[in-house]
C-alpha angles and dihedrals in degrees: 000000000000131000093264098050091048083052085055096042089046105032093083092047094049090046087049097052086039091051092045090044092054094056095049092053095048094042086050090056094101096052088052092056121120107270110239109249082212100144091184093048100044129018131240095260085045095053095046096049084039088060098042091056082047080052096048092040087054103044082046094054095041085059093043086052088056093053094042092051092043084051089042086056098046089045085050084048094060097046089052096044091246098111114123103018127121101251085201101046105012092233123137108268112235118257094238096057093052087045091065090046116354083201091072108120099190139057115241094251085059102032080053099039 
């Protein structure tokens, strides 16, 4: 399978997972939101639990954006005919190796070189 055909097998599943990562971003924007300071309104323990869960939403999304801009790039990659190439080498990338994350951008001599 060339290059072309892999962009064509992987593009609706990287539109899919982009799709679904974007929603739960945006449904997670709440969670990520700056945590009030009020004292008369929560108390310390509140605030402080309240604060950890901020911490975790935020260390979760920052993981999500990561995803969201690889699978941007490799989106970017099949609308410029670049998809599937080695971006160190320039070699074809093995099917296989797409197939376990079609974001990857190396082949694995060069990933591992």
């Amino acid at each position: 399978m060339n290059p072309e055909q892999m962009a064509e097998l992987f593009r609706p599943e990287l539109e899919r997972e982009l799709a679904h990562l974007r929603a739960d971003s945006a449904g997670t924007a709440e969670a990520r939101r700056p945590v009030e300071l009020d004292q008369q309104s929560v108390g310390r323990l509140s605030r402080m639990d309240a604060m950890q869960n901020q911490a975790m939403a935020n260390a979760v999304d920052a993981r999500r954006q990561s995803r969201i801009t690889a699978i941007e790039a490799a989106l970017a990659r099949m609308a410029e005919g670049e998809f599937g190439y080695c971006e160190s080498c320039g070699e074809p990338i093995p099917f296989k190796r797409l197939e376990l994350d079609p974001t990857f951008t190396q082949c694995v001599a060069c990933r591992s070189g």
